[in-house]
C-alpha positions as CSV (number, residue, x, y, z in Angstrom):
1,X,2.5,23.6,-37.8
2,X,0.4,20.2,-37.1
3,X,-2.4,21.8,-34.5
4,X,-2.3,18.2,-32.9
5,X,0.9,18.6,-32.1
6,X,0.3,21.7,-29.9
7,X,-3.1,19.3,-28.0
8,X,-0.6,17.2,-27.2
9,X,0.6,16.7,-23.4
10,X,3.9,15.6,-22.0
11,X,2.8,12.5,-19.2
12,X,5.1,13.3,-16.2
13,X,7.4,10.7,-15.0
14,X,6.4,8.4,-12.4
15,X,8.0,9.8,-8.9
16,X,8.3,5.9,-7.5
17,X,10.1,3.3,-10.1
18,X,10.1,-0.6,-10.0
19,X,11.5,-2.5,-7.0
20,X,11.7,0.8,-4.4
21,X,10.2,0.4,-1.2
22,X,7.3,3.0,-0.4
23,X,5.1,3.4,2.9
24,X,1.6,4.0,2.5
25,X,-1.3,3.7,4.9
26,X,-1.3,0.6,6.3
27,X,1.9,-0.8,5.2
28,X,5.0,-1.1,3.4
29,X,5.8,-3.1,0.3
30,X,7.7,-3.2,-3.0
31,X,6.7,-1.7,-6.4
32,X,6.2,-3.9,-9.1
33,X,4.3,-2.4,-11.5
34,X,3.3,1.6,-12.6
35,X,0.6,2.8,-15.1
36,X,0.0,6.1,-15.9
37,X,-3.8,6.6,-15.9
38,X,-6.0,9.9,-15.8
39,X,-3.6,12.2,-15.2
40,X,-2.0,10.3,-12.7
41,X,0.3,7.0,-11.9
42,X,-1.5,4.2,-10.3
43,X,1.2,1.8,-8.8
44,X,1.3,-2.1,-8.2
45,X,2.5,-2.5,-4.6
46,X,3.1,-6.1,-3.3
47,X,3.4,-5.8,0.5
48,X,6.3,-7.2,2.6
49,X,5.2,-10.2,4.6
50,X,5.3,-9.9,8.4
51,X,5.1,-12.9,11.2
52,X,3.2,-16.1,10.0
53,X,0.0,-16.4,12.1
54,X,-0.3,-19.4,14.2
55,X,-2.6,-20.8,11.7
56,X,0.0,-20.7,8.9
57,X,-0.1,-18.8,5.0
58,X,-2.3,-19.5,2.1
59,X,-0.5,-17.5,-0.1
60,X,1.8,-15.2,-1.3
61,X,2.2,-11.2,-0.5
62,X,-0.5,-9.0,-0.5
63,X,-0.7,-6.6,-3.9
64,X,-2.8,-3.9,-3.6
65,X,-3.7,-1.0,-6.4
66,X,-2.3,2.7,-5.2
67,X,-2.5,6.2,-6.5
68,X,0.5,8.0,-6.4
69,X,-0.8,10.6,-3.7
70,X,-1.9,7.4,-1.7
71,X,2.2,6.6,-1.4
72,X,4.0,8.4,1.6
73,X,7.5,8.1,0.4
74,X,10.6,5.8,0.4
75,X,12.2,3.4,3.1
């Protein structure tokens, strides 16, 4: 048998997928992207939007850069 093939690890899959909502410290928001990364999934997370401030938006969501440990769970 190949010895390589024995070296080789299975990745888990990723416990959040695309488009779920998750809660994590500090907010909520949507998954948009994941990566599996040293032994673990880093996730893309742009946050929902809450009330425009008096002085009005400059852009778009927030996206922020989250472990997988870092997300709480599911709304």
């Amino acid at each position: 048998m190949n010895g390589k093939h024995w070296v080789e690890k299975r990745q888990a899959l990723p416990k959040f997928s695309r488009d779920r909502v998750v809660r994590f410290i500090g907010g909520s928001g949507k998954i948009k992207q994941y990566k599996h990364t040293a032994g673990s999934w880093s996730y893309t997370v742009e946050m929902e939007m809450g009330t425009p401030p008096e002085m009005g938006r400059i852009g778009f969501e927030t996206t922020v850069l989250l472990d997988e440990a870092d997300i709480q769970g599911v709304l």
